[in-house]
Structure formats: C-alpha cells, structure tokens
DRENTORKOL-3810 file (N, C-alpha, C; in nm, 4 decimals):
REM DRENTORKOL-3810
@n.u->-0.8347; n.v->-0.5650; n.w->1.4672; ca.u->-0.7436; ca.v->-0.6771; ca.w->1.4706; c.u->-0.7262; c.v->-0.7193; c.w->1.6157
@n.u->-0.7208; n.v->-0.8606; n.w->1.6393; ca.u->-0.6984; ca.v->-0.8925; ca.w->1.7629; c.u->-0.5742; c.v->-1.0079; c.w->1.7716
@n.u->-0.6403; n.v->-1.0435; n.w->1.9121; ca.u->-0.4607; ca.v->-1.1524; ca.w->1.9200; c.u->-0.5369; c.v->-1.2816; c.w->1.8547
@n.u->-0.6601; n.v->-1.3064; n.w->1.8372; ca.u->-0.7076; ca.v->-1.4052; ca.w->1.7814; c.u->-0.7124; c.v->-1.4469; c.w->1.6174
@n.u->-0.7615; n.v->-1.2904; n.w->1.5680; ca.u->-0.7104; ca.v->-1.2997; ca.w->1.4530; c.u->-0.6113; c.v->-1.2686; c.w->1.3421
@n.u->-0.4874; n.v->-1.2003; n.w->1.3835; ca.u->-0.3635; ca.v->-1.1699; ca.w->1.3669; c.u->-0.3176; c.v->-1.2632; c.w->1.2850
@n.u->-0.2830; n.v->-1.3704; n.w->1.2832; ca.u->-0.2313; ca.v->-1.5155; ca.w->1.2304; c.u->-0.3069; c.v->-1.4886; c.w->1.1016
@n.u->-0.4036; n.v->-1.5269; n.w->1.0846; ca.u->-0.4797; ca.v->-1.5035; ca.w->0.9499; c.u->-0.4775; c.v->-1.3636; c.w->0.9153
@n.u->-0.5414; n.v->-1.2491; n.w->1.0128; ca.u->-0.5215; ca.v->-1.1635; ca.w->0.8845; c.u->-0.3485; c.v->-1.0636; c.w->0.8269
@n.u->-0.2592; n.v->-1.1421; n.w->0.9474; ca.u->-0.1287; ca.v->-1.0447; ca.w->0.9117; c.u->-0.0554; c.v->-1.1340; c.w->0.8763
@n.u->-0.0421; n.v->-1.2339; n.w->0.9343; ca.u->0.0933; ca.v->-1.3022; ca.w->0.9057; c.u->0.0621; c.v->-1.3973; c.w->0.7940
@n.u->-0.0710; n.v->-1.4393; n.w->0.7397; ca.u->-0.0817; ca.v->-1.5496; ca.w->0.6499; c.u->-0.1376; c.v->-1.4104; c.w->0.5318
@n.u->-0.1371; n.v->-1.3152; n.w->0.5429; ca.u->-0.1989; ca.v->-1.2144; ca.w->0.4155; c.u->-0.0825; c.v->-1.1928; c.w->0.2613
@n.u->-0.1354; n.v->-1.2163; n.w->0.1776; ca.u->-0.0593; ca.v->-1.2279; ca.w->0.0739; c.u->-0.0412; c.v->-1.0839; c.w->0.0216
@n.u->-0.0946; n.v->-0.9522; n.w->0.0648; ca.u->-0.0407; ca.v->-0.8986; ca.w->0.0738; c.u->0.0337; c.v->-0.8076; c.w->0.1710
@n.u->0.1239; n.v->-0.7016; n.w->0.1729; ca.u->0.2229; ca.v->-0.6267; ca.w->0.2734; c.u->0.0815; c.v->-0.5629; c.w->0.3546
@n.u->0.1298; n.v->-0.5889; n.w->0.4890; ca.u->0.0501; ca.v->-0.5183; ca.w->0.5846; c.u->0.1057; c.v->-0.4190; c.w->0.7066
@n.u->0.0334; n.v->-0.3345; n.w->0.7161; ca.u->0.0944; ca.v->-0.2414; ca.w->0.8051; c.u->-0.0049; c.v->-0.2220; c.w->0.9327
@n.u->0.0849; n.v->-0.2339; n.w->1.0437; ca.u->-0.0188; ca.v->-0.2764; ca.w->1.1671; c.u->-0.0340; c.v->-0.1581; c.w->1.2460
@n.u->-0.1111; n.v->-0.0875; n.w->1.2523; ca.u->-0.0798; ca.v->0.0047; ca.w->1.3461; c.u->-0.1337; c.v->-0.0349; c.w->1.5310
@n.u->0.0086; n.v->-0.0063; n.w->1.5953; ca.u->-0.0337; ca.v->-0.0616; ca.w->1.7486; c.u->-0.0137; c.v->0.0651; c.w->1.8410
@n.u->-0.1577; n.v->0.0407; n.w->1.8935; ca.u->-0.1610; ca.v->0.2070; ca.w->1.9776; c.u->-0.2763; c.v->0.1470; c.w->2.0900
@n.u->-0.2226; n.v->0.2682; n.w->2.1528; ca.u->-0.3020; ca.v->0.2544; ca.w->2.2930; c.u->-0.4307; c.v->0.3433; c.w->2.3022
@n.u->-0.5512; n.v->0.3396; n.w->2.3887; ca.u->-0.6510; ca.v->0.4659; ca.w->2.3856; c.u->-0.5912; c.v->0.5993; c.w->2.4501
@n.u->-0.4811; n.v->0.5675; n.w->2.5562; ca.u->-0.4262; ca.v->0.6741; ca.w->2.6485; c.u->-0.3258; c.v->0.7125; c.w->2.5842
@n.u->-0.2579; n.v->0.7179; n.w->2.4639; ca.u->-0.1917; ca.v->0.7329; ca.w->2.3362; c.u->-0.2424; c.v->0.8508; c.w->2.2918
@n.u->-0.2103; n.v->1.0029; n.w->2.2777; ca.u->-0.2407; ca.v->1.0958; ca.w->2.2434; c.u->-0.1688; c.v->1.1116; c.w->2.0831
@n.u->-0.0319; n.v->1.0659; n.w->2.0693; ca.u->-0.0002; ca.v->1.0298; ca.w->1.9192; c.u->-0.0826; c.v->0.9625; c.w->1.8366
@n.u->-0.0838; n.v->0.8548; n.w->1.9033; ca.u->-0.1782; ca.v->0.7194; ca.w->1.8548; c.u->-0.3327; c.v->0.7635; c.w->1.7928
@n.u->-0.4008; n.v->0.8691; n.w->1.9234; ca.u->-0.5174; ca.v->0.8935; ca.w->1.8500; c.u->-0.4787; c.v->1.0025; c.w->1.7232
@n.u->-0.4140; n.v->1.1038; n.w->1.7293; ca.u->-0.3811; ca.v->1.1565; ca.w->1.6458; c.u->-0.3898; c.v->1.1253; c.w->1.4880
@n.u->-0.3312; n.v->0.9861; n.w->1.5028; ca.u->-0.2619; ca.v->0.9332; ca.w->1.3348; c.u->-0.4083; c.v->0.8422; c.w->1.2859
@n.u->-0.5348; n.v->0.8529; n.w->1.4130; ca.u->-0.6073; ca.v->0.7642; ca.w->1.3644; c.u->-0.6671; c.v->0.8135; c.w->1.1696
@n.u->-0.7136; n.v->0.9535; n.w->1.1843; ca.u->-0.7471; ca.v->0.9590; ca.w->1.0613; c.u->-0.6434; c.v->0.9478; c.w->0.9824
@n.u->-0.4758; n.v->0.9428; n.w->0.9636; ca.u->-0.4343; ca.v->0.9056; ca.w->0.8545; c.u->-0.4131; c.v->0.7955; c.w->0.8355
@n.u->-0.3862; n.v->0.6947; n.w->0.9324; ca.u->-0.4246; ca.v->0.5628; ca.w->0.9416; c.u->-0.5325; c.v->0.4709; c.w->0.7894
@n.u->-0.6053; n.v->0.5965; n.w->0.8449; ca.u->-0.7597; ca.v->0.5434; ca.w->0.7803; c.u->-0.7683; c.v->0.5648; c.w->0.6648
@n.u->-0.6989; n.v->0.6938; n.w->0.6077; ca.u->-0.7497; ca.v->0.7146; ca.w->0.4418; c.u->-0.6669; c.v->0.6336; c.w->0.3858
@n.u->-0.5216; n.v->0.5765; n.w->0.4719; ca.u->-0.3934; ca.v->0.4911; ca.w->0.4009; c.u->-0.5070; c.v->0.3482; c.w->0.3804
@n.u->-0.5391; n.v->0.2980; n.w->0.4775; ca.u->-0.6027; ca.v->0.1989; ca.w->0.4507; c.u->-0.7145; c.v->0.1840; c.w->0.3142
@n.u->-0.7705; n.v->0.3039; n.w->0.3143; ca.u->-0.9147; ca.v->0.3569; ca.w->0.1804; c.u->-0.8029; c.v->0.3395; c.w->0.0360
@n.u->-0.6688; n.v->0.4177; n.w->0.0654; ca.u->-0.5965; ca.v->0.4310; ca.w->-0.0316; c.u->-0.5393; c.v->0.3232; c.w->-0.1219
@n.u->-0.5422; n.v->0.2516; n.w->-0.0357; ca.u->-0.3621; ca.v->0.1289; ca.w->-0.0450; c.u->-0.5163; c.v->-0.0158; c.w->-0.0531
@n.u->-0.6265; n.v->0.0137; n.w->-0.0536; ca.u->-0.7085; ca.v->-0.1110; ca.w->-0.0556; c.u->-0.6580; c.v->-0.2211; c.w->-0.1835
@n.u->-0.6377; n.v->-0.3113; n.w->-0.1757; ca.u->-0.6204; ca.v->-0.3929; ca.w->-0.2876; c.u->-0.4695; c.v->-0.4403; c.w->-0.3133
@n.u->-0.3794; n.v->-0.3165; n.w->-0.2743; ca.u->-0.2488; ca.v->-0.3449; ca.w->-0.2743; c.u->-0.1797; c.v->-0.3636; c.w->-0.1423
@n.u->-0.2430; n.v->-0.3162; n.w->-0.0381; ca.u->-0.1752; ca.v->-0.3390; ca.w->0.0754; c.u->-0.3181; c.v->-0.3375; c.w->0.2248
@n.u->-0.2873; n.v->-0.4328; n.w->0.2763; ca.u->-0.3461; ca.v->-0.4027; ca.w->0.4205; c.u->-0.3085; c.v->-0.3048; c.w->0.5100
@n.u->-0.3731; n.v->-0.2578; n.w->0.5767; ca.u->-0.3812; ca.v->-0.1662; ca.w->0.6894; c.u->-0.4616; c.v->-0.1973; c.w->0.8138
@n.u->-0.3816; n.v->-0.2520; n.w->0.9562; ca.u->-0.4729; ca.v->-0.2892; ca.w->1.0260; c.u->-0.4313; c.v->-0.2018; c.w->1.2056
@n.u->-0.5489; n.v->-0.1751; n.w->1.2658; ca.u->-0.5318; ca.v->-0.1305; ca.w->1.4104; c.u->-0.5288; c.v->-0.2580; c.w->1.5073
@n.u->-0.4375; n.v->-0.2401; n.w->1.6242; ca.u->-0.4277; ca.v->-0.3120; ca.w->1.7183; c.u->-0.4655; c.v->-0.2850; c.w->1.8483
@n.u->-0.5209; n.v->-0.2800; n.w->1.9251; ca.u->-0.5616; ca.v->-0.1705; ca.w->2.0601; c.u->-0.4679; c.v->-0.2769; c.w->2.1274
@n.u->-0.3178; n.v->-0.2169; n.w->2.2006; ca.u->-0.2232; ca.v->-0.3577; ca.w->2.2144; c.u->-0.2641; c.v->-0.3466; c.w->2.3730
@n.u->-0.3436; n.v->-0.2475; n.w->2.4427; ca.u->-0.4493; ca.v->-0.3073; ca.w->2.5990; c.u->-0.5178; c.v->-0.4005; c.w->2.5741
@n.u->-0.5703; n.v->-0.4448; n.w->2.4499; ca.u->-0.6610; ca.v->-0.5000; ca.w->2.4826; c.u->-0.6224; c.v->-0.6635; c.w->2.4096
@n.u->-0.4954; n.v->-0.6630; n.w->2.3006; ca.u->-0.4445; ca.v->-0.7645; ca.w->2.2875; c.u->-0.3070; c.v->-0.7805; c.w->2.3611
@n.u->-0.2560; n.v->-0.8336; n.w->2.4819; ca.u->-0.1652; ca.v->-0.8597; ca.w->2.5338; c.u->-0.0637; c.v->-0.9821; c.w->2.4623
@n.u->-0.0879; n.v->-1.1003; n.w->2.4040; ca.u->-0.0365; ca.v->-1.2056; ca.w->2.3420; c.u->0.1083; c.v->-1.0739; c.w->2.2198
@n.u->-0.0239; n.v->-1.0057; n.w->2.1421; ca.u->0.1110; ca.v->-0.9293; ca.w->2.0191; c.u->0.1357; c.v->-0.8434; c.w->2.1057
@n.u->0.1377; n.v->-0.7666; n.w->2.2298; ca.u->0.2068; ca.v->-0.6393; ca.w->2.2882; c.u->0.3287; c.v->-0.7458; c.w->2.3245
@n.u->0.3389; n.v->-0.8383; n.w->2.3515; ca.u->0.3999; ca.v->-0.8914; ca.w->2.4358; c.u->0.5169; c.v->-0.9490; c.w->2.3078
@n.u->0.4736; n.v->-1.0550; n.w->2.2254; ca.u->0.5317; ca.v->-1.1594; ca.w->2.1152; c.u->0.6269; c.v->-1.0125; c.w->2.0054
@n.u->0.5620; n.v->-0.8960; n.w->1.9960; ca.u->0.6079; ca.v->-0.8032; ca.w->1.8622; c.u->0.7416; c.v->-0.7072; c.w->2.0262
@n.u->0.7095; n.v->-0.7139; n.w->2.1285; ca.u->0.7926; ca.v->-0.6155; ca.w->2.2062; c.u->0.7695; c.v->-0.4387; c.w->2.1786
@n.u->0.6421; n.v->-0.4668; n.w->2.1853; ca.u->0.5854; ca.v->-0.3370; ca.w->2.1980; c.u->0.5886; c.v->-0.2255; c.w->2.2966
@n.u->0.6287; n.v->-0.1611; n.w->2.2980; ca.u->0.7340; ca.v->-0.0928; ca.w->2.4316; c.u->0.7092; c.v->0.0962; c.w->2.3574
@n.u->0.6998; n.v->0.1559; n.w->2.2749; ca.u->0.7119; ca.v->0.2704; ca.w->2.2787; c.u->0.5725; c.v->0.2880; c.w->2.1390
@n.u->0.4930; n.v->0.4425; n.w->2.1203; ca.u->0.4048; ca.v->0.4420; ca.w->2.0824; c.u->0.3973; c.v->0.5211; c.w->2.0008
@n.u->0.3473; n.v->0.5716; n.w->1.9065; ca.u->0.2705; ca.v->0.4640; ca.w->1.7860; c.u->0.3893; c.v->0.3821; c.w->1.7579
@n.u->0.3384; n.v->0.2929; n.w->1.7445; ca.u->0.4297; ca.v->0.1644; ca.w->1.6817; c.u->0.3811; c.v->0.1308; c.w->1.5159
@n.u->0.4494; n.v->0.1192; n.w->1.4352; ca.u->0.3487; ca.v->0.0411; ca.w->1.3182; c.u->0.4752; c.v->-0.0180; c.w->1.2903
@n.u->0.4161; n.v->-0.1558; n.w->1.2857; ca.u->0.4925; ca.v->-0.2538; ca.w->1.1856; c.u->0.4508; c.v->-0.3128; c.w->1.0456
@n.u->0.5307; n.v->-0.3279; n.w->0.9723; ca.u->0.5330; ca.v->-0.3909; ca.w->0.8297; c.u->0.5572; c.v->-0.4855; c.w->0.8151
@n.u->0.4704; n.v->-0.6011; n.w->0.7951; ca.u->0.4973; ca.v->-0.7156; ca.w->0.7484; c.u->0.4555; c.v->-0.7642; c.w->0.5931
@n.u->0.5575; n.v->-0.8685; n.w->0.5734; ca.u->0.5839; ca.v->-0.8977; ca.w->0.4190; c.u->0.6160; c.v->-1.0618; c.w->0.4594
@n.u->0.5163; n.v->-1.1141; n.w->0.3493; ca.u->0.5158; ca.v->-1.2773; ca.w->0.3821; c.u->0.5207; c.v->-1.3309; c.w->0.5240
@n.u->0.4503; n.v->-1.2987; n.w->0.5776; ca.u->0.4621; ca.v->-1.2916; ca.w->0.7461; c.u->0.4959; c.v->-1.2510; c.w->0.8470
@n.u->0.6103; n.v->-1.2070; n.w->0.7507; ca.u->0.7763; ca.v->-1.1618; ca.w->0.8665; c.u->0.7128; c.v->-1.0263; c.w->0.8989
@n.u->0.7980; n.v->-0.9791; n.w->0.9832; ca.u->0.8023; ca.v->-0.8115; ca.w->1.0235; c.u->0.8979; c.v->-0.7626; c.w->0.9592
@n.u->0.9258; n.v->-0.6908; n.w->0.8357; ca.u->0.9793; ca.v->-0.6252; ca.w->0.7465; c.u->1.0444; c.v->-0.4888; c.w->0.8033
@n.u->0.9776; n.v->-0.3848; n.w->0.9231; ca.u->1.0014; ca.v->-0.2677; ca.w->0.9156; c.u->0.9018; c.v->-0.2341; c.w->1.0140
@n.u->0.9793; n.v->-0.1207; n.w->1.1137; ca.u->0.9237; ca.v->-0.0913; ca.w->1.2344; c.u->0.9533; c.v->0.0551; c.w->1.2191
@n.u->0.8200; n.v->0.1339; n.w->1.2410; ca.u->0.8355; ca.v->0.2709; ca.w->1.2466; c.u->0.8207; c.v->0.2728; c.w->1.3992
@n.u->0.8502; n.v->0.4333; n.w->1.4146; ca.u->0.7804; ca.v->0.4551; ca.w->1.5689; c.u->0.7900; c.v->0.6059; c.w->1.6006
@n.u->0.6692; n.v->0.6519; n.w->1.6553; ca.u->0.6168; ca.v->0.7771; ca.w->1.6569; c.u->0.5133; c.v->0.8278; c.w->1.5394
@n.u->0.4847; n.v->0.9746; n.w->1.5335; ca.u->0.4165; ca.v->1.0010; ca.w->1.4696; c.u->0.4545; c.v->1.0193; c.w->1.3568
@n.u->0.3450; n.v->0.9802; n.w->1.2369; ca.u->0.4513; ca.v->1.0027; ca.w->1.0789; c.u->0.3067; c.v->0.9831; c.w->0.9742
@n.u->0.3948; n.v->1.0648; n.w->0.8834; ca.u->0.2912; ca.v->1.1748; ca.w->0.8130; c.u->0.1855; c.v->1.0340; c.w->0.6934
@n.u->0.1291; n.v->1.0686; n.w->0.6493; ca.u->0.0885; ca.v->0.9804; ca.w->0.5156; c.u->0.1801; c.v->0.9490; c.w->0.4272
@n.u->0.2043; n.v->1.0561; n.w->0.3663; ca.u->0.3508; ca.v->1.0470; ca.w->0.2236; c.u->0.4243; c.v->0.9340; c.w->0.3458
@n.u->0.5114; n.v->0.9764; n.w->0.4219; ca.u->0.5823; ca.v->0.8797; ca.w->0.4807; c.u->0.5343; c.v->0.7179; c.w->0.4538
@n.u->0.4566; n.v->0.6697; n.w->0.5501; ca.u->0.3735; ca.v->0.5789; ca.w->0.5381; c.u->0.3972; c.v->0.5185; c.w->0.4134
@n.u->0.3013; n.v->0.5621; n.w->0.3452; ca.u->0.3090; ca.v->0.5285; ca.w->0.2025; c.u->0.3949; c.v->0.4638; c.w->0.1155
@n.u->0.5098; n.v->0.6123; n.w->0.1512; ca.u->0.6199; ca.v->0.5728; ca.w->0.0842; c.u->0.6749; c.v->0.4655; c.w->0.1330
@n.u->0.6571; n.v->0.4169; n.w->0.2264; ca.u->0.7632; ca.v->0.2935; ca.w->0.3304; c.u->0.6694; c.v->0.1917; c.w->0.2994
@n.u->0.5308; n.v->0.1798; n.w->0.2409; ca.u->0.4793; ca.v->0.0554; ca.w->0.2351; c.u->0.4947; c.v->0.0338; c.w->0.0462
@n.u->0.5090; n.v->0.1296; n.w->-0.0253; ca.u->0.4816; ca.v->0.1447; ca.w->-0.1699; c.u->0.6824; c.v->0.0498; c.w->-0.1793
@n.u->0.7503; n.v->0.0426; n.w->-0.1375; ca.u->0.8759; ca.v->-0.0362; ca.w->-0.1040; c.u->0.8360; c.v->-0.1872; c.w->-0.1501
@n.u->0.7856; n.v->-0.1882; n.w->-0.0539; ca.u->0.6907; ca.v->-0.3489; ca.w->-0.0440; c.u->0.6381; c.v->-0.4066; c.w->-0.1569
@n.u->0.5188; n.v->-0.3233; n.w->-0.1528; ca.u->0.4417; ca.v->-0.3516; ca.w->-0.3193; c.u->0.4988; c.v->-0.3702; c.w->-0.4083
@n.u->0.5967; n.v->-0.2753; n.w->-0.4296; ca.u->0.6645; ca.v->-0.2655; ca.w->-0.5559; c.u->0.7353; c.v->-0.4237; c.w->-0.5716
@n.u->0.8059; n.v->-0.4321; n.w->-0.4238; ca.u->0.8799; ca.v->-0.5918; ca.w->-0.4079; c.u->0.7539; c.v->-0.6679; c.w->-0.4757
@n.u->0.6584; n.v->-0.6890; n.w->-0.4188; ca.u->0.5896; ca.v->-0.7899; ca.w->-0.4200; c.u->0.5229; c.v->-0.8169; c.w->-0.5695
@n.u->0.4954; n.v->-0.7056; n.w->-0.5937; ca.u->0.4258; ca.v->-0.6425; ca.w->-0.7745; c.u->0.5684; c.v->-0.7211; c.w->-0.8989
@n.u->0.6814; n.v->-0.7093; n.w->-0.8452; ca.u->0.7964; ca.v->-0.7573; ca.w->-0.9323; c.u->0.8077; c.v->-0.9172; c.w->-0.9087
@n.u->0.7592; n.v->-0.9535; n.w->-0.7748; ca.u->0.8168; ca.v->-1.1144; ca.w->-0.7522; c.u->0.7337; c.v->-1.1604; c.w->-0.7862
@n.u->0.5672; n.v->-1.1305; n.w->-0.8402; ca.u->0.4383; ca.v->-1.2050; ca.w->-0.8968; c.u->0.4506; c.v->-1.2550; c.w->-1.0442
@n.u->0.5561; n.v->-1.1238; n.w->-1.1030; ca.u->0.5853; ca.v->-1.1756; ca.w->-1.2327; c.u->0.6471; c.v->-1.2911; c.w->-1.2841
END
C-alpha cells in the first residue's frame, strides 16, 4: 500500500480494512509481520488487510498522525473506525475486525 494508492484501496473499499503501519527499524512491527499475513489469508473476502512502510509513504504518516509503532488502523466506509497500537496477538486482531463485519454483514441486509 502506498500514499498513491490508499484512496482506492482503503478509504473507497467496501469492505472493513485494517492497515497495518510499521517501520523497517520497527522490531515490533517486523515481529507481527507473519500474523499480519495469515489475518490477511484468513479474513480474504470479508475483510482487507493492508501494510504501509509509513518511511516510505510520508503523505499517511503524516494525514493518519502516526507517531508510535505498530500502529494498525481500522477503517469502515472510509472513516478510521479504531486504532490499535503495539504488539497484538491474531485472536485479538480478529476479534476487533470480526466487530466490523459483523456491522457490515447486518447493514447489507
């Protein structure tokens, strides 16, 4: 994910997305990469999962106030719904994006 394509794939995505924003000099950050990843394998279809390298996009380090690390934000219909921060497990995750879905799974009806 970059600062170029952010707009389309987070804020215009019809479904809940969870951004993860981390740095390479981020020793948390690399940490959570593999759970990051199976959430994304997991949650395919019902929810996005996207990485931000926020060195290398300055526009969202700057626009989201990205200031402490791992960061992941949740967005829902564009908005930013929910801001974690630090390291946090899968179940966690999950559970904080399965919130969403569920919203979103009830308002389709």
């Amino acid at each position: 994910m970059t600062d170029a394509n952010f707009q389309r794939e987070v804020i215009e995505s019809e479904l809940p997305v969870l951004v993860d924003m981390w740095a390479p000099w981020c020793q948390p950050c690399i940490a959570m990469k593999p759970t990051i990843r199976e959430l994304a394998a997991e949650l395919s279809g019902e929810a996005k999962v996207a990485e931000v390298n926020i060195e290398e996009n300055p526009f969202i380090k700057e626009k989201y106030n990205i200031d402490k690390y791992p960061m992941l934000l949740i967005f829902v219909d564009g908005k930013e719904a929910e801001r974690l921060v630090g390291l946090k497990s899968k179940k966690y995750l999950n559970d904080a994006l399965q919130v969403y879905i569920r919203d979103q799974t009830r308002a389709e009806r």
